[in-house]
C-alpha positions as CSV (number, residue, x, y, z in Angstrom):
1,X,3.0,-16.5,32.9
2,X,3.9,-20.5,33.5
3,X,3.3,-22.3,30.2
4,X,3.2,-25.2,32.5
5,X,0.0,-24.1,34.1
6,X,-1.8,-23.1,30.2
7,X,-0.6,-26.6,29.0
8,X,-2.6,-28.1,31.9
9,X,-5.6,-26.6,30.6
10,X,-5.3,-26.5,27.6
11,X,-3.7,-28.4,24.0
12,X,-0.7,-26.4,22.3
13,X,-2.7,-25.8,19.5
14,X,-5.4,-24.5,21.9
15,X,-2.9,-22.0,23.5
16,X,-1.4,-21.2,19.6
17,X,-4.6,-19.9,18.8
18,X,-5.4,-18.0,22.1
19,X,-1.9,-16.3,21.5
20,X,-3.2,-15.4,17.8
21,X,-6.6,-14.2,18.9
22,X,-5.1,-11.6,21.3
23,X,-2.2,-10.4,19.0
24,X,-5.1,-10.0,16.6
25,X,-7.5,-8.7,18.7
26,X,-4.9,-5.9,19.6
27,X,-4.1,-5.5,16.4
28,X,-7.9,-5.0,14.8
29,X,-8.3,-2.4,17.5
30,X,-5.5,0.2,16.9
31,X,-5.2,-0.8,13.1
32,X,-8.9,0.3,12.9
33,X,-8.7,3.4,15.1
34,X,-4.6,4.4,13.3
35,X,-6.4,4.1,9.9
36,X,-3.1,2.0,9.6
37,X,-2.5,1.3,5.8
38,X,0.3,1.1,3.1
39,X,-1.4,1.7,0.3
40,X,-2.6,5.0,1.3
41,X,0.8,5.6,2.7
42,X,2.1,4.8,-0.8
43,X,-0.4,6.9,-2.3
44,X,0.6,10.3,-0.2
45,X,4.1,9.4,-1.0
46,X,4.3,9.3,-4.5
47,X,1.7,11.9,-5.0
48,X,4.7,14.2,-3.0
49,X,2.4,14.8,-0.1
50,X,4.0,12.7,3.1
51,X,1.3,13.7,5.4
52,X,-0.9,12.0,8.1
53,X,-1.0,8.9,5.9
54,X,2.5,8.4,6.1
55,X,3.4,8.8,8.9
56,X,1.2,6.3,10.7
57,X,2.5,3.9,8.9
58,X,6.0,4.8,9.4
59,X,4.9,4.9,13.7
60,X,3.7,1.2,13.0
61,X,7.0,0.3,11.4
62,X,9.0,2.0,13.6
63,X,7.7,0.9,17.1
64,X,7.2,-3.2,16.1
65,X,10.8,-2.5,14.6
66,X,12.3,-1.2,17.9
67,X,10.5,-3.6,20.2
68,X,11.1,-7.2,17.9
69,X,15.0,-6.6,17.7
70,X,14.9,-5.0,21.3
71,X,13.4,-8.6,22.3
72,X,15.8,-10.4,19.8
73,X,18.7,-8.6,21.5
74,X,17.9,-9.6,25.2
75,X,17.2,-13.4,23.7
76,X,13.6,-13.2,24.4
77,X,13.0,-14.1,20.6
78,X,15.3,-16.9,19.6
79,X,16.0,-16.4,15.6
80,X,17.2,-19.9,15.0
81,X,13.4,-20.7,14.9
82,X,12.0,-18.3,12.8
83,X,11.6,-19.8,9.4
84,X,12.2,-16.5,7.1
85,X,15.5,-16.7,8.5
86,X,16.6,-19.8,8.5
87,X,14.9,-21.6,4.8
88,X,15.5,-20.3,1.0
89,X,13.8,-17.6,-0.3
90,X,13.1,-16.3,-3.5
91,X,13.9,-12.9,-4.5
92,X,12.1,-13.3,-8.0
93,X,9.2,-13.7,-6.0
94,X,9.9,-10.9,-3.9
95,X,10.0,-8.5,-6.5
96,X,7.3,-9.6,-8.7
97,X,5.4,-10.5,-6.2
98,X,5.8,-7.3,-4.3
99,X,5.2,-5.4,-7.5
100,X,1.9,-7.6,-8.4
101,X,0.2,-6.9,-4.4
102,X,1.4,-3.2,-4.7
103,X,-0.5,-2.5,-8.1
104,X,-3.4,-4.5,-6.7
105,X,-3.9,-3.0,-3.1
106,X,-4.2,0.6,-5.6
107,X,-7.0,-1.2,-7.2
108,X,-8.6,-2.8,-4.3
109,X,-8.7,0.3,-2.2
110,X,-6.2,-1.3,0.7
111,X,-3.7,-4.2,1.3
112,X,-5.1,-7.6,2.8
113,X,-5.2,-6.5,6.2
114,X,-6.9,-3.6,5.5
115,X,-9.5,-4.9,3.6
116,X,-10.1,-7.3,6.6
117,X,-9.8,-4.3,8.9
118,X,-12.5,-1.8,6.8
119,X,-14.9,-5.2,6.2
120,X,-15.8,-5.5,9.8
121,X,-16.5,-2.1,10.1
122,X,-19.3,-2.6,7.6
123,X,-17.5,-1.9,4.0
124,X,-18.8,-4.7,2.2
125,X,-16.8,-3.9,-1.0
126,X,-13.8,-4.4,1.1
127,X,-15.3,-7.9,2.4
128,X,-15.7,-9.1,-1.0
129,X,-12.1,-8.1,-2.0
130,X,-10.7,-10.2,1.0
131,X,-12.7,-13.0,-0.1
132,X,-11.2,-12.8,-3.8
133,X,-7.9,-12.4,-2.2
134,X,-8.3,-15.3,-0.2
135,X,-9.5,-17.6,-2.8
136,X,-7.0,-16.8,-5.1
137,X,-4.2,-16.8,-2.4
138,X,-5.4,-20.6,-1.7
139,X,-5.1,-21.2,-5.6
140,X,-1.4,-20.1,-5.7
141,X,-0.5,-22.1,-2.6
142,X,-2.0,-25.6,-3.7
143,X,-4.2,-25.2,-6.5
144,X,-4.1,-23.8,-10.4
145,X,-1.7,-21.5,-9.6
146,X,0.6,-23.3,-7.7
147,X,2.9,-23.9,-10.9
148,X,3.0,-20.6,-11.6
149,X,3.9,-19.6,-8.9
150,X,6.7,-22.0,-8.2
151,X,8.4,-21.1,-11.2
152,X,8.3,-17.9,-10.5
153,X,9.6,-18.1,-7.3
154,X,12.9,-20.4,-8.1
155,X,14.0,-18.1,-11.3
156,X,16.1,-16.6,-8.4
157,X,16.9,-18.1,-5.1
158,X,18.7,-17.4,-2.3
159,X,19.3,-19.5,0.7
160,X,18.9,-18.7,4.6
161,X,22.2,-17.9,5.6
162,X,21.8,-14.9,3.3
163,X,18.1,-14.0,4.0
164,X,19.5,-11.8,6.8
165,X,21.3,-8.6,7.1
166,X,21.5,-8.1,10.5
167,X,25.0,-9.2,10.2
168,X,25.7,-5.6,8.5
169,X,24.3,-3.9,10.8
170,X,26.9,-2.2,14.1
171,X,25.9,-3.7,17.3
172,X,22.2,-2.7,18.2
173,X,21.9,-1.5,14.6
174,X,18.1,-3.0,14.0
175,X,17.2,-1.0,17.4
176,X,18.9,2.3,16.0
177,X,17.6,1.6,12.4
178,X,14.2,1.1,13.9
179,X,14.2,4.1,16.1
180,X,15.2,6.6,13.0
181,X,12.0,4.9,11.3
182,X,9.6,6.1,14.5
183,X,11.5,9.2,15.0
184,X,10.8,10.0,11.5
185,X,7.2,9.1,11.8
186,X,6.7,10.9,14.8
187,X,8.4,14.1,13.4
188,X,6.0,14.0,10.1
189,X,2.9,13.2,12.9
190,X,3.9,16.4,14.3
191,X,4.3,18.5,11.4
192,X,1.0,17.6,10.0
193,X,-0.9,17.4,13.2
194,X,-2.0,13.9,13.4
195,X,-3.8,13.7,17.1
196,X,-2.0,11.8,19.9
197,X,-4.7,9.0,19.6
198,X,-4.1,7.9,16.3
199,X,-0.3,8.3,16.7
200,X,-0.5,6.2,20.0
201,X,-2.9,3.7,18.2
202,X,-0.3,3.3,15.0
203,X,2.5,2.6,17.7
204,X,0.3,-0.1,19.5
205,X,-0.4,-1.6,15.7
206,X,3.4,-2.1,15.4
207,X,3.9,-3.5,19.2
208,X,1.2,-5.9,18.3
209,X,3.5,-7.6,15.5
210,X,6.5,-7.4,18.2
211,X,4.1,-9.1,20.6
212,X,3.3,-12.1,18.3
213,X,7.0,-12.6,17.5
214,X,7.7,-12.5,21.3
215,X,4.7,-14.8,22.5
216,X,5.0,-17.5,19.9
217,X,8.5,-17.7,20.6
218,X,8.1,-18.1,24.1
219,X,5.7,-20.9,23.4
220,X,8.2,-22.3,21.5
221,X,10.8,-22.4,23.9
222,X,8.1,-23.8,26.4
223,X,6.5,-26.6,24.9
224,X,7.2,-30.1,24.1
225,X,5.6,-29.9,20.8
226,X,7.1,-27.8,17.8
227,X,5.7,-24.8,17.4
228,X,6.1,-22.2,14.4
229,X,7.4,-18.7,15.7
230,X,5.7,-16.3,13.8
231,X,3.6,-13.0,13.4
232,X,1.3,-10.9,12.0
233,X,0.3,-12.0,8.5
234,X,-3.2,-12.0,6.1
235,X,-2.8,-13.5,3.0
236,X,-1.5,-17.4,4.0
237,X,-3.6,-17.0,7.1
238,X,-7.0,-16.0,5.8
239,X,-6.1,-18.5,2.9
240,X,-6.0,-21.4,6.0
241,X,-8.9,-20.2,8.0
242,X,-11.4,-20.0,5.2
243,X,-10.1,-23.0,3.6
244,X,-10.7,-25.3,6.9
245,X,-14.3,-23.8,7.6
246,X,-15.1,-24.9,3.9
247,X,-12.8,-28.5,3.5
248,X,-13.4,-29.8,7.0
249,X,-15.9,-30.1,9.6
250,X,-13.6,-29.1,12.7
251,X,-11.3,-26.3,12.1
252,X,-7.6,-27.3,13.5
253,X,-6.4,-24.9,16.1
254,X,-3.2,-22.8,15.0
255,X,-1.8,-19.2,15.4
256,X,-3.1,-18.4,11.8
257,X,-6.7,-19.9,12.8
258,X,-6.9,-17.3,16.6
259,X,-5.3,-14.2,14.3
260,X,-7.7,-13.6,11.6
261,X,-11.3,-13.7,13.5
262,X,-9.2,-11.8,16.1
263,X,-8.4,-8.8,14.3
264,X,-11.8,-8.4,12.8
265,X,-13.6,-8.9,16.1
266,X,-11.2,-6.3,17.3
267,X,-12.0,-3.8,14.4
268,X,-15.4,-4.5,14.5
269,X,-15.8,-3.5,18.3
270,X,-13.5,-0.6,18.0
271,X,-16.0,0.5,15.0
272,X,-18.9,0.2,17.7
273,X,-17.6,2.0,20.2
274,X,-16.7,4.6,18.2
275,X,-19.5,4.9,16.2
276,X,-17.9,4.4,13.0
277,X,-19.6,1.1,11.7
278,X,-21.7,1.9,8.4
279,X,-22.5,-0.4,6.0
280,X,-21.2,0.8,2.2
281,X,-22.1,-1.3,-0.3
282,X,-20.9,-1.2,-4.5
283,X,-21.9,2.0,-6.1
284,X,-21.8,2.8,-9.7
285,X,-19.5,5.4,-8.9
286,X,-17.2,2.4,-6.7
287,X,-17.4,-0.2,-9.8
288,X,-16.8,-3.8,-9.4
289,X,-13.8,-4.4,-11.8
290,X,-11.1,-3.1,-10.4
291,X,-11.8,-4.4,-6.9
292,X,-11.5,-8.0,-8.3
293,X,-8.8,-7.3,-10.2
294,X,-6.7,-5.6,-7.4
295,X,-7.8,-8.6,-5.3
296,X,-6.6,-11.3,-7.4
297,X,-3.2,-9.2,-8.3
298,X,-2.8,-9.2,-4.0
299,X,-3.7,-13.1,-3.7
300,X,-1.4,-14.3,-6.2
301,X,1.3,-11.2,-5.4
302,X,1.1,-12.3,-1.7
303,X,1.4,-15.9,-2.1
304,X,4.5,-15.4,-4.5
305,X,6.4,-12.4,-2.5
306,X,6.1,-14.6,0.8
307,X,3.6,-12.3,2.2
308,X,1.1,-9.5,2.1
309,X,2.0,-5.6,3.3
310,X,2.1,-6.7,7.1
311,X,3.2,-10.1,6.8
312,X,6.0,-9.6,4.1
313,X,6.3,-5.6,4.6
314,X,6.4,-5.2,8.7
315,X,6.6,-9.0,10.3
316,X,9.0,-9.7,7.9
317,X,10.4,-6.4,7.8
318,X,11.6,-6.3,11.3
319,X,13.4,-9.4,11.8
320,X,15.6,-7.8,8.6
321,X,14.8,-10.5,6.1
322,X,16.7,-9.1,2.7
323,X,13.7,-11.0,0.6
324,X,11.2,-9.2,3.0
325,X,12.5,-5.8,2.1
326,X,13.1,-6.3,-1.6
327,X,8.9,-7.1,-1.3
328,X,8.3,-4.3,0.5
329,X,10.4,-2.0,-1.9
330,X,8.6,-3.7,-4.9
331,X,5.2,-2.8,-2.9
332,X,5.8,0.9,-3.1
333,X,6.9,0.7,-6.9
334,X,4.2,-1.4,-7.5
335,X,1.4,1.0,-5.7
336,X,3.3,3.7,-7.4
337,X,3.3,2.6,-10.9
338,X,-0.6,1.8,-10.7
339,X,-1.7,5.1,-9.0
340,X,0.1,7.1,-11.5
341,X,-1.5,4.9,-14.4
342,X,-5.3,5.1,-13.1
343,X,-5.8,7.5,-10.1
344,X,-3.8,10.1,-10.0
345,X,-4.0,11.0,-13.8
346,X,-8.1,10.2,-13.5
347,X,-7.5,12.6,-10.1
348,X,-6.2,15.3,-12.1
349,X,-8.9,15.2,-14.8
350,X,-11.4,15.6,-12.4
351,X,-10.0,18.6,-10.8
352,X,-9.1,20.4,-14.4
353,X,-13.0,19.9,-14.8
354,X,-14.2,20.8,-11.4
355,X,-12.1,24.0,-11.7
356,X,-13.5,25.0,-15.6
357,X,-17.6,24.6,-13.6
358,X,-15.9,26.6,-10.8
359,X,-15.0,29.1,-13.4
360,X,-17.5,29.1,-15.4
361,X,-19.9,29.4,-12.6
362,X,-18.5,32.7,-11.6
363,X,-18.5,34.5,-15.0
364,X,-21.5,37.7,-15.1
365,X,-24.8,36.5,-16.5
366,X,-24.1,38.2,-19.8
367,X,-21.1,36.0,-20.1
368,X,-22.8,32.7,-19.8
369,X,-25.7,33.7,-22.6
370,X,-24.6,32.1,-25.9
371,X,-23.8,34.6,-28.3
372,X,-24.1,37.8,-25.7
373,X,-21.4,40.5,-25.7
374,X,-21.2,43.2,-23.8
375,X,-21.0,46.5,-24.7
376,X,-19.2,48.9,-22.6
């Protein structure tokens, strides 16, 4: 397409946000139908039971892995203008960071895009845990918990020259490392029969993150004005949005601005048309607590790695940012850690009891009288 003929049209911010409405339109669609998510993928993992779960995610990873360094290899996505690569970084936030939004996604029942994902499909728990994310996000970035957060973040620095590791890898090393990632995923997809929809919707998911990476760098290249080249993220972006609907009466145009409405239209018509849209509302069983804890521990873990599970974990995972990695490491320990402290034990619990009424439901009559014994 001419950029020439778009900028006639339309303002560069205009076209920035039609770019992130479609890679999040595309996105909302297959994450929704994939059931794409790292925290359940963490959950199978550590629970020794890499299954269906894990192996969408690792499709995702693998295919916007593939495509992003297939498209930085033929030039199409120029990496002197992608920010992660090129500014400091903190690795203290990285991994505390990482470790703080992998606990909380446990607690919250998904990372930030899921939540955004399962809220237009109805979940209104999930709603309200974006909205906590987002508010306290936006506190980390320029409010009360901005000074936190800045200390944090420069206990341990690390500057842009060495934010990359692509210069360890062999020539086409980022395609190959990629390509292990989806063969792995589609091996386990295989094994545990995952149906060729999902498999093919968790492969679009990751192309979608490729996609962003490739258009916003071609409107880089393309326009007069600067432009950020970027990609799939939640945390910062969903921070933005809400924060310009509530601050000011016109909502500036940007990338960040087209992708959030864009991936929960997306979900929320993939939702219709499948007839999976339900309303689910807070339970007794669900609680309250440990929603808004999980969401505050992913808006202020977010803020402080550099990014939520997609936008730290894949879109920053695929260009081979080291700090990236390190979050997305610290993610999975994180999730780990806080499964094995209040699910999984909580889990087992509930099976030791379910299996004593199973037993006990079985017994003879005579055995379940008080005081009975039969006499032979």
């Amino acid at each position: 397409m001419n950029y020439e003929i778009l900028a006639a049209y339309l303002s560069t911010e205009e076209i920035s946000a039609v770019i992130g409405g479609v890679v999040g339109l595309i996105f909302g669609i297959f994450a929704q139908q994939s059931r794409f998510c790292l925290r359940a993928a963490c959950v199978e993992f550590w629970r020794g039971q890499t299954g269906k779960k894990f192996a969408i995610w690792l499709l995702a990873f693998g295919a916007a892995m593939v495509a992003t360094q297939y498209f930085i290899t033929t030039g199409a996505i120029d990496t002197g203008q992608i920010r992660q690569l090129n500014n400091a970084g903190s690795m203290s936030g990285a991994i505390i960071g990482g470790l703080l939004f992998g606990g909380g996604m446990v607690l919250a029942g998904g990372c930030a895009s899921r939540l955004l994902v399962l809220s237009a499909t109805g979940n209104m728990r999930t709603m309200v845990a974006g909205l906590v994310v987002t508010i306290v996000a936006q506190a980390s970035l320029t409010g009360g918990l901005s000074p936190l957060r800045e200390k944090m973040s420069s206990w341990w620095l690390v500057d842009g020259s060495s934010r990359s590791f692509a210069g360890w890898l062999p020539p086409y090393g980022g395609i190959m490392l990629g390509a292990a990632f989806l063969a792995g995923g589609l091996w386990l997809a295989k094994r545990h029969y995952v149906s060729k929809w999902w498999s093919i919707a968790a492969v679009v998911t990751g192309l979608s993150v490729a996609l962003g990476w490739l258009l916003t760098s071609w409107q880089a290249s393309s326009s007069f004005d600067i432009v950020q080249v970027q990609s799939v993220s939640f945390t910062g972006p969903s921070a933005d949005t809400l924060m310009g609907l509530i601050n000011q009466p016109y909502l500036s145009l940007s990338f960040n601005v087209g992708l959030v409405p864009g991936v929960f239209l997306g979900s929320l018509l993939a939702a219709l048309v499948t007839h999976e849209f339900k309303w689910q509302q807070f339970t007794q069983d669900s609680g309250f607590t440990r929603f808004f804890i999980g969401a505050a521990f992913m808006g202020f873990g977010g803020m402080l790695a550099g990014g939520c599970a997609v936008g730290a974990g894949v879109t920053g995972g695929v260009i081979l940012v080291i700090t990236a990695w390190v979050a997305l490491f610290s993610m999975w320990i994180g999730a780990g850690v806080m499964d094995w402290i209040v699910d999984r034990k909580a889990d087992e619990l509930k099976a030791a009891a379910e299996a004593t009424r199973q037993s006990a439901k079985n017994l003879p009559e005579y055995a379940k009288a008080p005081g009975m014994v039969r006499i032979n």
